[in-house]
C-alpha positions in Angstrom: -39.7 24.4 58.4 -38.4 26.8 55.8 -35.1 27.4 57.3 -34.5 23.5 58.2 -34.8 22.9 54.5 -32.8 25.4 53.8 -30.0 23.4 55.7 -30.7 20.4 54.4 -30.3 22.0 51.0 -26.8 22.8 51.7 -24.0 20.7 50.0 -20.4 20.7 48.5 -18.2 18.7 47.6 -15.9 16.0 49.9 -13.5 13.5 49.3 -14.7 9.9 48.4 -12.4 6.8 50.4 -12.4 3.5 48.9 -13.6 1.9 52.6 -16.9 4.3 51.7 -16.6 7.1 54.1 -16.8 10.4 53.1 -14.0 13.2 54.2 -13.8 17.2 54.3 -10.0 17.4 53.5 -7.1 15.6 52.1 -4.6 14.9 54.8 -1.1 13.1 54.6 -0.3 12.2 58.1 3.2 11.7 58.8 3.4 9.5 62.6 6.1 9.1 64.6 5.6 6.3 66.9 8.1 7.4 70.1 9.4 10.6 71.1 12.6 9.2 69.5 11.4 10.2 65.5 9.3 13.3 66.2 12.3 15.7 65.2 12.6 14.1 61.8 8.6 13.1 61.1 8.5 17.1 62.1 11.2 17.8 59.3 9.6 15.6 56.7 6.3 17.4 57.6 8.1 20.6 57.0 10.2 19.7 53.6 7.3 18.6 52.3 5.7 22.5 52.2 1.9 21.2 52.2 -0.6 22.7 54.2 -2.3 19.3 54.1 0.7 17.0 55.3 0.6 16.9 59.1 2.5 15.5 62.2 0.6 13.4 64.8 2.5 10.9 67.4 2.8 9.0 70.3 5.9 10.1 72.9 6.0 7.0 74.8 8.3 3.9 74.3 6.1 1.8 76.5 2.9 0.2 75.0 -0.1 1.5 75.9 -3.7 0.2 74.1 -5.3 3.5 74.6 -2.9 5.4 72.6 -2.3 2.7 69.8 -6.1 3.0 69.5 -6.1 6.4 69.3 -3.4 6.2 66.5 -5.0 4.0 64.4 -8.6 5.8 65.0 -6.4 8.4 63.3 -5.1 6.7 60.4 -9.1 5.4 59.5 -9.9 8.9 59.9 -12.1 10.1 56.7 -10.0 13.7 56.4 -6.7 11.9 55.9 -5.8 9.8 52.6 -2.5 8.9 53.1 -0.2 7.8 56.1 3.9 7.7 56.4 4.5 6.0 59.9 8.2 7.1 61.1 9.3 5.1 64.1 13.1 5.0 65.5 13.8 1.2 65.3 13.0 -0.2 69.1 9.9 1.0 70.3 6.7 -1.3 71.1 4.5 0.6 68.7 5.6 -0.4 65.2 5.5 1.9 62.0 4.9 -1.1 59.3 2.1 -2.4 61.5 0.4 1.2 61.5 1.3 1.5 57.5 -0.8 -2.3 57.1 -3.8 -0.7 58.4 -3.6 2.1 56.1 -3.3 0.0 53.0 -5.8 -2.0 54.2 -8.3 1.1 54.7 -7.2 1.6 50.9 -5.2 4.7 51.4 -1.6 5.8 50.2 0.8 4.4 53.1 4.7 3.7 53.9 7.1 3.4 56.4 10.3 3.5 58.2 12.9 3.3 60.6 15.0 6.0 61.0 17.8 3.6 62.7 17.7 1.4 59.3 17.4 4.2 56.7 20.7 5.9 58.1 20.3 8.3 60.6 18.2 11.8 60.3 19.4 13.5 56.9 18.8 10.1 54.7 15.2 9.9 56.6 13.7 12.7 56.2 14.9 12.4 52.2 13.1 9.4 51.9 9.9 11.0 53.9 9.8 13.7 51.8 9.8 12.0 48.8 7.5 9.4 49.9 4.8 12.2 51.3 5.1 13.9 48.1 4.2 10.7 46.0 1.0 11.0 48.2 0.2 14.1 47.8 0.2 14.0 43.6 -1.7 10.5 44.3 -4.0 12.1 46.2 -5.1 14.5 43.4 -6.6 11.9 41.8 -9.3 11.5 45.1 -12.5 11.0 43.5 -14.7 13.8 45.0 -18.3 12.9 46.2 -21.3 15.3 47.1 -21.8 16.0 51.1 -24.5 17.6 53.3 -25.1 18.2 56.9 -26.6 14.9 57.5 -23.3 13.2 56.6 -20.9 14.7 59.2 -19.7 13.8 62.4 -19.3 17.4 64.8 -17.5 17.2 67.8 -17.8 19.8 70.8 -15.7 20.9 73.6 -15.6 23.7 76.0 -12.8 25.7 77.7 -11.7 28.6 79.1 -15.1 29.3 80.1 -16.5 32.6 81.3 -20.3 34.1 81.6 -20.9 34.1 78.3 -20.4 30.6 77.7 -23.7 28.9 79.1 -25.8 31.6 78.0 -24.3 32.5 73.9 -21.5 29.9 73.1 -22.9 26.8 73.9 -26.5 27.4 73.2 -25.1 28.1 69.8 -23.8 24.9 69.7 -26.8 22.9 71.4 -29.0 24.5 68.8 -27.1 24.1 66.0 -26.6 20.1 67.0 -30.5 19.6 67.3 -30.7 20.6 63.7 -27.7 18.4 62.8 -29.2 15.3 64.0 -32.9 16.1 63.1 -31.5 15.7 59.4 -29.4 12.5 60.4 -26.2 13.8 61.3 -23.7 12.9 64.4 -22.9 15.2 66.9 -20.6 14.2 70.0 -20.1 16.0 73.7 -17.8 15.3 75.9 -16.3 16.5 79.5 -18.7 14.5 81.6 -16.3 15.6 84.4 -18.0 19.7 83.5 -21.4 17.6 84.1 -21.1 17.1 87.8 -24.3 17.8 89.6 -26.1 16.8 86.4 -26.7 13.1 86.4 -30.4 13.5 86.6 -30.7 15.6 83.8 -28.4 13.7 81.4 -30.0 10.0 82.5 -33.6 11.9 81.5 -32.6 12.5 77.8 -31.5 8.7 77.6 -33.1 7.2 74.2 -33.3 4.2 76.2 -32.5 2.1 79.1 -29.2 0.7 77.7 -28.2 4.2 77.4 -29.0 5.8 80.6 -27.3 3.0 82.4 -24.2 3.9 80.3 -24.6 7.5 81.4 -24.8 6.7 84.9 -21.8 4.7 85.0 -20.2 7.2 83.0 -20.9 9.6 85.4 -20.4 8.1 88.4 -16.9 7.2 87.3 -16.3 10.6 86.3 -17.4 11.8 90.2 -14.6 9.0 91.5 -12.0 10.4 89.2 -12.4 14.0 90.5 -12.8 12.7 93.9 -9.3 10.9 93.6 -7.5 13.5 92.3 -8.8 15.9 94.3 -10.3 18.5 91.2 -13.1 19.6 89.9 -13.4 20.9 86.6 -13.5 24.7 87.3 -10.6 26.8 87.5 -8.9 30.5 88.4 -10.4 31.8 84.7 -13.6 30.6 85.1 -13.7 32.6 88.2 -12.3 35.4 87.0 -15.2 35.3 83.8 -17.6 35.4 86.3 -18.6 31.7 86.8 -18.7 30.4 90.9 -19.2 26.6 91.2 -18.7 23.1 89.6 -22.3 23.1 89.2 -22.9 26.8 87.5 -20.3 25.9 85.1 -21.6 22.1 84.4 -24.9 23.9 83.4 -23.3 25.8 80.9 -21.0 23.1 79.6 -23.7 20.7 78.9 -26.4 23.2 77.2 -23.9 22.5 74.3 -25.7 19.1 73.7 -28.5 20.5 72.8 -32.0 18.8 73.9 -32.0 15.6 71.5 -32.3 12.3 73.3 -28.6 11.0 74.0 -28.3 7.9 72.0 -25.1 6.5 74.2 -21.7 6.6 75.9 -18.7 6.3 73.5 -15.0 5.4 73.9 -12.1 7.5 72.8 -11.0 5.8 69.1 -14.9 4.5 68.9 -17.0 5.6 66.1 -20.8 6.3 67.1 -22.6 3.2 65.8 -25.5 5.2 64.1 -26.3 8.7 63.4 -27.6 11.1 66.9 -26.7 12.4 69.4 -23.2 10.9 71.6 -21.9 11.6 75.2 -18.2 10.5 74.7 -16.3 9.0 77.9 -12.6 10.5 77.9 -12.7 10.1 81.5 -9.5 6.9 82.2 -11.1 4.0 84.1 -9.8 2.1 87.1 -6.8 0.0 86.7 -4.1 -1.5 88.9 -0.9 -0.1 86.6 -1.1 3.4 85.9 1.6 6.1 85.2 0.0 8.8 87.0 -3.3 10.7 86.4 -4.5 11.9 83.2 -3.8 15.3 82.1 -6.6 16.7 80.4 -6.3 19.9 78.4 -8.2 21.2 75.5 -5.9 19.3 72.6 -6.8 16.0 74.2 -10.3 16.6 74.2 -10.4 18.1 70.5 -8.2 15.0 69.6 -10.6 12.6 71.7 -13.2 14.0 69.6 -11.3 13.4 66.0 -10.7 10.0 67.3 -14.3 9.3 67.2 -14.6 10.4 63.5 -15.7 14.2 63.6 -15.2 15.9 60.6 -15.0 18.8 62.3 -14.7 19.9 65.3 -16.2 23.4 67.7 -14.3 24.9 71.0 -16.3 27.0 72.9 -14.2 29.3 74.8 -15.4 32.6 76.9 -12.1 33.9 77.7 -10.6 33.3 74.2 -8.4 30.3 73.1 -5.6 30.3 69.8 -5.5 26.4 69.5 -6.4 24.5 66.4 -6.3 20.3 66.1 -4.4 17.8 63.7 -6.8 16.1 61.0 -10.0 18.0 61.6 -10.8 22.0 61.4 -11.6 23.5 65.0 -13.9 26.1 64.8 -13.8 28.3 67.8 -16.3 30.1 69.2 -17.2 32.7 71.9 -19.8 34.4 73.4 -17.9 36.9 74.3 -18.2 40.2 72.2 -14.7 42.2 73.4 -12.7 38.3 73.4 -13.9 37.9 69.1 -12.8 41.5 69.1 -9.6 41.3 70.8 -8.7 37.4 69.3 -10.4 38.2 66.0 -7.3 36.6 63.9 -7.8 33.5 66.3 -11.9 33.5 67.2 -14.2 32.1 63.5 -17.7 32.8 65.5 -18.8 35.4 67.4 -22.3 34.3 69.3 -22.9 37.6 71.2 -25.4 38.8 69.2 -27.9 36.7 71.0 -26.9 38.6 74.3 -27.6 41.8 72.7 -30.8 40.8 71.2 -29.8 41.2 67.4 -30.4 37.7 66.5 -32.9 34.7 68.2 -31.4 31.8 69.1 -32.2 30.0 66.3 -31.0 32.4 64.1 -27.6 32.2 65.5 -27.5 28.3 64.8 -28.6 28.5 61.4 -25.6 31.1 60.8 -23.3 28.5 62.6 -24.5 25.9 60.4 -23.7 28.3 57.2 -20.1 28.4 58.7 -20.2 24.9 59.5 -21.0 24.3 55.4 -18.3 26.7 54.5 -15.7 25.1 56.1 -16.4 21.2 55.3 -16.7 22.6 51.6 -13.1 24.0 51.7 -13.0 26.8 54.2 -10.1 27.8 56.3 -10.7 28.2 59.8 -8.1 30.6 61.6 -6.6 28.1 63.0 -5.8 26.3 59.9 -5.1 29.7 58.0 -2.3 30.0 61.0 -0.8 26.7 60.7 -2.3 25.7 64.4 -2.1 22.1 64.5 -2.4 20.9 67.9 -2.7 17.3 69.4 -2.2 15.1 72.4 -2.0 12.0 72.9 -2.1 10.8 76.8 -1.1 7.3 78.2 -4.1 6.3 80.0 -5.8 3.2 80.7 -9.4 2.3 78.6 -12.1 -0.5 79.0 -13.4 -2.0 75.7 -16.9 -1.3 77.1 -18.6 1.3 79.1 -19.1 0.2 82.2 -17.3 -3.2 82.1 -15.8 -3.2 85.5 -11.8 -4.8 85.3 -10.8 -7.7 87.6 -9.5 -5.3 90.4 -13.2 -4.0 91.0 -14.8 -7.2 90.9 
């Protein structure tokens, strides 16, 4: 009891937004809505010399919902405070559209097109300019208290190895069952590193609504690997000492902790109330596609972000140097030599638990110490290094879990 009131008992200072939510940094995000404007949104992003202006985009010209959504899941996010939209002049996706719903989420917005402004040199001049209005707007952010109970974590694993199921992602699982003991949110995802788990995600349903979500979720997951002929382990994991689907799904999913799942969410979908989330990243059926999805760590941190985490973990065995647009990534390994030999890319080193210097609960309470750090202002070594990785997928999204489309009915 004494150290969960210690945690509770940690706060700091965020950023207040006028739609009421409550961010961990300041971000200007400069989106380029086709492949088209990246090279000058990327140019603006650079004139602007900010560590808290940021590129984010979309490379197709074709519409696609699930990637709009993502956008504009983005643009609401509570990390960013203002939003320059940069589009070429003929794609589907439209900057001003994007810029509306950032004024309307009452933060600092423009945009343009490149093809109307003059060409590259007179656009990325009136970028820059316009990003740095933000930023010296921004200042003026009012700044409101925070604690543990108000964040939103997010939680991913790759490169897995050994280490993972039994020092990573118990850090992570323990850490997240304090979280949302004192009314926090904490998301998992990679239901396709659940396979052969069904039965013991359904049992830590909160209810019936949610373990019917979960089931569909997973069943849809099992099609999806089935079709594309994968599974989710790989050459590394076998090389780190992992042997099935199914030894690495257990290690994977210890990272939710032992809370009662509250429900499925969709990419771009913010968890309706504070607990515990499995998030569905997994593209459902559909008659048009443009091939399968390709899922990689950046998409998962990013599906993640989408959702509204603050913040974000990466649990890696083998070692991993990515960061994520909008929201620190803190990575983490159970891995003694990999934190040793990545130190200027690894933030947390879990091993100790292997080598019985620390408990299990001792390890999450120093992960939630790091956890308070960094939402109060902390640079993770990602963000120290400029990492700001993203991806944003076509792919093809129902509105509801488990709402079959007319080609299954």
């Amino acid at each position: 009891m004494e150290s969960r009131k210690e945690l509770k008992d940690m706060r700091w200072m965020g950023y207040a937004r006028k739609n009421g939510a409550k961010g961990i940094r300041n971000r200007v995000l400069v989106i380029y809505t086709v492949k088209c404007s990246e090279f000058v949104a990327r140019q603006i992003a650079e004139k602007a010399d900010s560590p808290d202006v940021e590129v984010i985009g979309f490379d197709g010209c074709t519409d696609n919902q699930y990637a709009v959504n993502l956008l504009i899941s983005l643009i609401r996010h509570p990390n960013v405070g203002g939003v320059l939209a940069v589009g070429l002049g003929c794609e589907y996706v439209q900057p001003e559209w994007l810029s509306k719903i950032a004024a309307d989420e009452g933060k600092e917005a423009d945009w343009m097109f490149i093809q109307e402004v003059g060409g590259t040199r007179k656009a990325v001049e009136q970028g820059v300019t316009s990003v740095h209005h933000m930023l010296e707007m921004l200042k003026d952010t009012p700044r409101i208290e925070m604690g543990l109970e108000d964040l939103v974590i997010g939680a991913e694993c790759g490169g897995s190895d050994y280490t993972s199921g039994l020092a990573g992602n118990v850090a992570v699982g323990r850490f997240y069952d304090r979280l949302t003991d004192l009314g926090g949110t904490a998301i998992f995802e990679e239901i396709v590193e659940a396979i052969g788990l069904v039965d013991l995600l359904t049992g830590r349903a909160a209810d019936e609504k949610a373990r019917e979500e979960i089931q569909y979720t997973y069943e849809k997951a099992l099609e999806y690997c089935k079709s594309v002929r994968q599974y989710s382990v790989s050459p590394g994991n076998f090389a780190g000492g992992l042997s099935t689907i199914e030894e690495k799904s257990m290690g994977a999913v210890i990272k939710s902790g032992s809370r009662p799942i509250q429900g499925v969410l969709k990419v771009s979908v913010p968890a309706p109330k504070p607990g515990l989330w499995l998030l569905d990243s997994t593209p459902d059926p559909y008659w048009m596609q443009f091939g399968i999805t390709n899922p990689n760590d950046n998409e998962g941190l990013m599906d993640l972000i989408s959702c509204g985490a603050h913040l974000v973990f990466l649990v890696t065995g083998r070692g991993n140097v990515v960061g994520s647009a909008v929201s620190p990534c803190i990575k983490i390994t159970g891995n003694h030599r990999t934190f040793e030999h990545m130190k200027e890319d690894m933030d947390f080193d879990a091993s100790p638990v292997l080598e019985g210097q620390c408990s299990q609960d001792e390890l999450a309470e120093r992960l939630a110490v790091m956890v308070a750090e960094t939402a109060a202002g902390a640079q993770t070594k990602s963000e120290a290094l400029g990492h700001r990785e993203y991806f944003v997928p076509y792919k093809y999204q129902e509105k509801e879990v488990g709402k079959k489309c007319a080609c299954q009915q």
